[in-house]
Structure formats: structure tokens, C-alpha cells
Backbone as a chain_set.jsonl record, in Angstrom:
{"seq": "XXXXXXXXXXXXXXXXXXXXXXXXXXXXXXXXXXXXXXXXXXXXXXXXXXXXXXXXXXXXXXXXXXXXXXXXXXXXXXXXXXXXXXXXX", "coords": {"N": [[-102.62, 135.381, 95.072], [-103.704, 133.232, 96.059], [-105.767, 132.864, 94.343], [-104.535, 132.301, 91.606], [-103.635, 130.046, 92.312], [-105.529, 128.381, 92.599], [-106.764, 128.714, 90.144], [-104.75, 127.271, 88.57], [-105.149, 124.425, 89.799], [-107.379, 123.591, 89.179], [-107.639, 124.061, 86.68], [-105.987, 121.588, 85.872], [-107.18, 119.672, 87.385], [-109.468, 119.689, 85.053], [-108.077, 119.064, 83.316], [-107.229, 116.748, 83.233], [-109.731, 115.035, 83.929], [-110.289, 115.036, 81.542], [-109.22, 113.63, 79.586], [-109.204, 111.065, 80.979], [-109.443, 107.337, 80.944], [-109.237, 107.174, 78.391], [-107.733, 105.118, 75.757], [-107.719, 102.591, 77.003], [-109.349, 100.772, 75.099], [-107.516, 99.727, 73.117], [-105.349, 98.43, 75.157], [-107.054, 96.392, 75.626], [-107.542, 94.95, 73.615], [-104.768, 94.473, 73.437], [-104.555, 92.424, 75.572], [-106.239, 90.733, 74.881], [-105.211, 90.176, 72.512], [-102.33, 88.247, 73.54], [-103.567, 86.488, 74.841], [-104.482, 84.955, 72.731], [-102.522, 84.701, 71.389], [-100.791, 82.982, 73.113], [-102.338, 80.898, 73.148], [-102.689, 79.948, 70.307], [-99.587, 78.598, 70.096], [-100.055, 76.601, 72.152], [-102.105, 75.039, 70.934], [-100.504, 74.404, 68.559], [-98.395, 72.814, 70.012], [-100.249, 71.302, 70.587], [-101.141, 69.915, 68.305], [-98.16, 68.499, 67.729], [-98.347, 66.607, 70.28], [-97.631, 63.481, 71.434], [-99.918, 61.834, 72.071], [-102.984, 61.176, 71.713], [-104.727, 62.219, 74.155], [-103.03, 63.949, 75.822], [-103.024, 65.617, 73.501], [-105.543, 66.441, 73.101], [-106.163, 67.501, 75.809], [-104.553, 69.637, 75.523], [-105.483, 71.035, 73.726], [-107.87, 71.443, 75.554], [-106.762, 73.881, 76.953], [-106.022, 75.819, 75.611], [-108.236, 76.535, 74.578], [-109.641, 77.456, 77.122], [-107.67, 79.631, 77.472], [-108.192, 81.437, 75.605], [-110.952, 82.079, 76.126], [-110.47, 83.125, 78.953], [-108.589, 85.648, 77.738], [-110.926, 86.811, 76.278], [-112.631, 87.292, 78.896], [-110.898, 88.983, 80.181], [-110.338, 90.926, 78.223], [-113.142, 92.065, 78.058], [-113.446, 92.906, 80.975], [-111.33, 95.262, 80.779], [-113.023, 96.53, 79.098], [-115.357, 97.595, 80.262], [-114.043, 98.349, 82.803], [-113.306, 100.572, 81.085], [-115.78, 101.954, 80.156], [-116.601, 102.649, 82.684], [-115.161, 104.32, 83.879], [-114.923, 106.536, 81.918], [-117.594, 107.391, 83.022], [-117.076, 108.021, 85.545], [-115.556, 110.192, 84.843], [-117.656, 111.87, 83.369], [-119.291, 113.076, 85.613]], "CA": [[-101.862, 134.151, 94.999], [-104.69, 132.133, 96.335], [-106.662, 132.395, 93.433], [-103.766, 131.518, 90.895], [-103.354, 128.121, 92.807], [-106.618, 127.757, 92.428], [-107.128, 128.372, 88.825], [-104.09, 125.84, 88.416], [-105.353, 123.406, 90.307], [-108.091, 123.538, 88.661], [-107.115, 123.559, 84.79], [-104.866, 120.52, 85.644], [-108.036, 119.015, 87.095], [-110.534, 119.486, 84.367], [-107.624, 118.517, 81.608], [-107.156, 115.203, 83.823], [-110.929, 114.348, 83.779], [-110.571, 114.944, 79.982], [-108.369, 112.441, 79.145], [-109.436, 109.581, 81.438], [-110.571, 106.258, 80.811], [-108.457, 107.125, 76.877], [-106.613, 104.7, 75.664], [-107.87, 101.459, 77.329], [-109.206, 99.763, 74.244], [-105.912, 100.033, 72.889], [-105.008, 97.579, 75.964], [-108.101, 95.248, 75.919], [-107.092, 94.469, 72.725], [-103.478, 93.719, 73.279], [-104.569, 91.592, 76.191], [-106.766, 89.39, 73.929], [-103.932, 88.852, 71.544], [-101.705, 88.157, 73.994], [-104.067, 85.362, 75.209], [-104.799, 84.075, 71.447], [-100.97, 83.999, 70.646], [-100.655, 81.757, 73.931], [-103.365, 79.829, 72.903], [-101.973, 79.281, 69.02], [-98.667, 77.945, 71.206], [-100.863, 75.527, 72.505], [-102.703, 74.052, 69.553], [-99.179, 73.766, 67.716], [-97.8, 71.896, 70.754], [-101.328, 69.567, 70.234], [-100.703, 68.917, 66.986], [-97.539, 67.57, 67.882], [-98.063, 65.894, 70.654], [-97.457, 62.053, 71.3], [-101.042, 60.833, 72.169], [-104.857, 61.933, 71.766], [-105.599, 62.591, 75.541], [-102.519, 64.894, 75.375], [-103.534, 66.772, 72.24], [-106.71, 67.22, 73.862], [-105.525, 68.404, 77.173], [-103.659, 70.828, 75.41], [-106.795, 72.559, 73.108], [-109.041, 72.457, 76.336], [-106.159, 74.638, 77.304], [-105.655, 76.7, 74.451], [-110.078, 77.282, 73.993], [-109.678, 78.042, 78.045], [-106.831, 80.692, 77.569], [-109.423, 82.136, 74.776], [-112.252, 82.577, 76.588], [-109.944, 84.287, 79.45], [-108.405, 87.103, 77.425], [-111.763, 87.502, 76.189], [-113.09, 87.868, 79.845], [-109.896, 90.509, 80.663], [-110.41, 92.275, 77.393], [-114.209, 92.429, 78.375], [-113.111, 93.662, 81.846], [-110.957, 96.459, 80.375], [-113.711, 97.72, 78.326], [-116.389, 98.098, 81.426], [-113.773, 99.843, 83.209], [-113.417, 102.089, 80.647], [-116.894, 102.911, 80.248], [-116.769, 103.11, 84.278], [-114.349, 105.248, 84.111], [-115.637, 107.846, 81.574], [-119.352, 107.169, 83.579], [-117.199, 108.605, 86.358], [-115.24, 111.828, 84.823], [-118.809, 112.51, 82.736], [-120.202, 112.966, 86.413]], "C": [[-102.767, 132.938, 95.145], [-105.638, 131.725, 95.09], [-105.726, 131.891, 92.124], [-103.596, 130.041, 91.145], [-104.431, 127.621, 92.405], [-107.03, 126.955, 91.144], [-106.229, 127.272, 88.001], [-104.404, 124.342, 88.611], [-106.761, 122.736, 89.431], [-108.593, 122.934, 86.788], [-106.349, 122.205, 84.962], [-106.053, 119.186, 86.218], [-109.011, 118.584, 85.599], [-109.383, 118.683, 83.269], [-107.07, 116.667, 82.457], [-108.24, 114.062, 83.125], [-111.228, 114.002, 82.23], [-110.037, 113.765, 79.257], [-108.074, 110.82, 79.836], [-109.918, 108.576, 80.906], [-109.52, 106.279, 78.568], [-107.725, 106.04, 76.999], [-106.84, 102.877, 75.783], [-108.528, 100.397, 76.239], [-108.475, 99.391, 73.32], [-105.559, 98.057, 73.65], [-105.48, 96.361, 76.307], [-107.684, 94.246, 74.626], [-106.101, 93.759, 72.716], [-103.408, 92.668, 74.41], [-105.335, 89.972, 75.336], [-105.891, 88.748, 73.145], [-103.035, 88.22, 72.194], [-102.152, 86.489, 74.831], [-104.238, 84.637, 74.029], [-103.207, 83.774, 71.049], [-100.387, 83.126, 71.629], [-101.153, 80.462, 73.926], [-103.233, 79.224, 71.773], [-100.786, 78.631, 69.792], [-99.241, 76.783, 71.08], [-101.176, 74.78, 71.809], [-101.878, 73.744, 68.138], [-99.213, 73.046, 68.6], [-99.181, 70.265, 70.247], [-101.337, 69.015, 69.309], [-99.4, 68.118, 67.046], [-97.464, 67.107, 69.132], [-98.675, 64.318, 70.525], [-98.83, 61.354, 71.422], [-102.207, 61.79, 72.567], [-105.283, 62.44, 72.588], [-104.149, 63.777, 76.029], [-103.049, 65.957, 74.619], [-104.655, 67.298, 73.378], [-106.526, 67.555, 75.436], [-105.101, 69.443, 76.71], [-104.88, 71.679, 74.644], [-107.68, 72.74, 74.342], [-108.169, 73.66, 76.968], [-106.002, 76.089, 76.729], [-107.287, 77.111, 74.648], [-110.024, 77.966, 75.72], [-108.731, 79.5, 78.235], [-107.727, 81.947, 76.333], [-110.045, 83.179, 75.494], [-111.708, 83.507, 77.979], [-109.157, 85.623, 79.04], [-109.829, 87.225, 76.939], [-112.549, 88.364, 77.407], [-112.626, 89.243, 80.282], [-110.31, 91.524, 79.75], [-112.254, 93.077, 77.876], [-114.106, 93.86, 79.827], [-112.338, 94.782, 81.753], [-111.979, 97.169, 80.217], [-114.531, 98.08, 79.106], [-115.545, 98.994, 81.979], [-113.391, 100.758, 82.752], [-114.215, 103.213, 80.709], [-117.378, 103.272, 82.17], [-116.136, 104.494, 84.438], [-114.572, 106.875, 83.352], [-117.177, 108.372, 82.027], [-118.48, 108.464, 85.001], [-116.672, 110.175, 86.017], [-116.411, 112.387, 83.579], [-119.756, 113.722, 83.656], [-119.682, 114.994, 86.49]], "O": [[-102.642, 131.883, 94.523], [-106.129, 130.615, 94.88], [-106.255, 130.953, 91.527], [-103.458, 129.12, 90.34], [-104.459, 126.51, 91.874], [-107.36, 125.798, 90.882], [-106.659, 126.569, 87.087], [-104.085, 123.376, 87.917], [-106.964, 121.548, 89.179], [-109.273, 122.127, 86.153], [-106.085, 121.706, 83.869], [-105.997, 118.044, 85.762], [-109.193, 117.437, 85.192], [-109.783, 117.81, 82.498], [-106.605, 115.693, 81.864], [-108.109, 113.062, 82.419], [-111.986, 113.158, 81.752], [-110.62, 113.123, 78.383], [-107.312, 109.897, 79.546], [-110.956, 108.773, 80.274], [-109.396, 105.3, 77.832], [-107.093, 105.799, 78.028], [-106.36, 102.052, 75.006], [-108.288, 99.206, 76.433], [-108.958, 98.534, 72.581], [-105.534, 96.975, 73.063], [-104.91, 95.474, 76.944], [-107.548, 93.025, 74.7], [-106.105, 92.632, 72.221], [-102.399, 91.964, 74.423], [-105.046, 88.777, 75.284], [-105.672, 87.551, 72.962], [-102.63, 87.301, 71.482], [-101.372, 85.634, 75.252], [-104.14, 83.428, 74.242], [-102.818, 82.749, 70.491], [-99.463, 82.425, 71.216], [-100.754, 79.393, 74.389], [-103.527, 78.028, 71.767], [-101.341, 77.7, 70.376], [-99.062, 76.003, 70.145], [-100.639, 73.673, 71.855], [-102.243, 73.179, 67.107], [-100.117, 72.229, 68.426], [-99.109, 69.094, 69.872], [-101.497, 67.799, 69.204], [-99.422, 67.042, 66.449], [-96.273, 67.086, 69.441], [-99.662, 63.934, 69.897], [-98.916, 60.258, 70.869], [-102.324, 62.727, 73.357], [-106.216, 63.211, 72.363], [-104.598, 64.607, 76.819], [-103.455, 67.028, 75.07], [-104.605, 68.215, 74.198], [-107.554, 68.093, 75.849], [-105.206, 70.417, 77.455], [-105.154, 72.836, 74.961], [-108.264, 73.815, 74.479], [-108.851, 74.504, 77.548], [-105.892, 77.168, 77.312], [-107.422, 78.303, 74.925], [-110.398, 79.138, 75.713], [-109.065, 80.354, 79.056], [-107.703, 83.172, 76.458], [-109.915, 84.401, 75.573], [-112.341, 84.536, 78.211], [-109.065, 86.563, 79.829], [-110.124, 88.311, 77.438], [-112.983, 89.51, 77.294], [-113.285, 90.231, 80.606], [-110.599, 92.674, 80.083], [-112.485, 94.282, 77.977], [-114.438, 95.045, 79.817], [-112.541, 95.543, 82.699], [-112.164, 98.218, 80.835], [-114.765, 99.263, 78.859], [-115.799, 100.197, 81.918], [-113.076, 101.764, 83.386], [-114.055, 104.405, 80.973], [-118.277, 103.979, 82.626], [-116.575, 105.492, 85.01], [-114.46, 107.977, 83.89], [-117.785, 109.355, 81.603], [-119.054, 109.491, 85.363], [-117.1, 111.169, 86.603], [-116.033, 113.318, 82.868], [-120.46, 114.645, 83.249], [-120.284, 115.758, 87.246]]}, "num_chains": 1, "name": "protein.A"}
């Protein structure tokens, strides 16, 4: 009996380690768009708004919401490769 648990425990490990870390650039991705379609938002609203120091309030907003899904999507993809660095080990 002891060694059935084992070999369970076991197969349900290794098919774990197999399939970690899958999937996440999938997610890095949909975080970037998710920041670029907040950030189009934005640079409609600047085109219409009422005065120049507006508008431009609103694209440093829109180029800042950019450059943070790029950071998140970045940060996905490290801990992916963290993550298959760790079930490689």
C-alpha cells in the first residue's frame, strides 16, 4: 500500500513539474493589450479634449500606461523562465 501512495504521489508530482510555468505568455500578452487598449482610451479622450495642457496630460498618461504593461508583461515572462529554471532543477 505504501508503495502505491508513493508511486501516486509521485506521477502526480513529476506530471505537475511538467506543465509548470505553461501558459504564461499567453497572459503577458493579454496584460500588455489590456494596458495598450487603456492607453488608446486615453489618446482618443486627448484628441478631444478642451485645451493643450489637457491633451497632453492625457498622452503622458496613455505613453505611461504603455511602458507599464510592458514592465508587467516583462515581469510575466521572467517568472516564467523562473519558473521552468525551477521545475528544470
Amino acid at each position: 500500500m505504501k508503495k502505491l501512495s508513493f508511486a501516486l504521489v509521485g506521477a502526480a508530482a513529476l506530471a505537475l513539474a511538467a506543465c509548470g510555468g505553461k501558459g504564461d505568455d499567453a497572459a503577458g500578452d493579454n496584460v500588455a493589450d489590456n494596458y495598450d487598449a487603456a492607453a488608446d482610451n486615453l489618446d482618443a479622450a486627448a484628441d478631444n479634449a478642451a485645451n493643450p495642457a489637457e491633451a497632453d496630460a492625457l498622452e503622458n498618461q496613455a505613453d505611461a500606461l504603455r511602458d507599464e504593461g510592458k514592465d508587467k508583461e516583462e515581469a510575466i515572462d521572467a517568472a516564467d523562465v523562473n519558473a521552468s529554471n525551477v521545475n528544470a532543477m
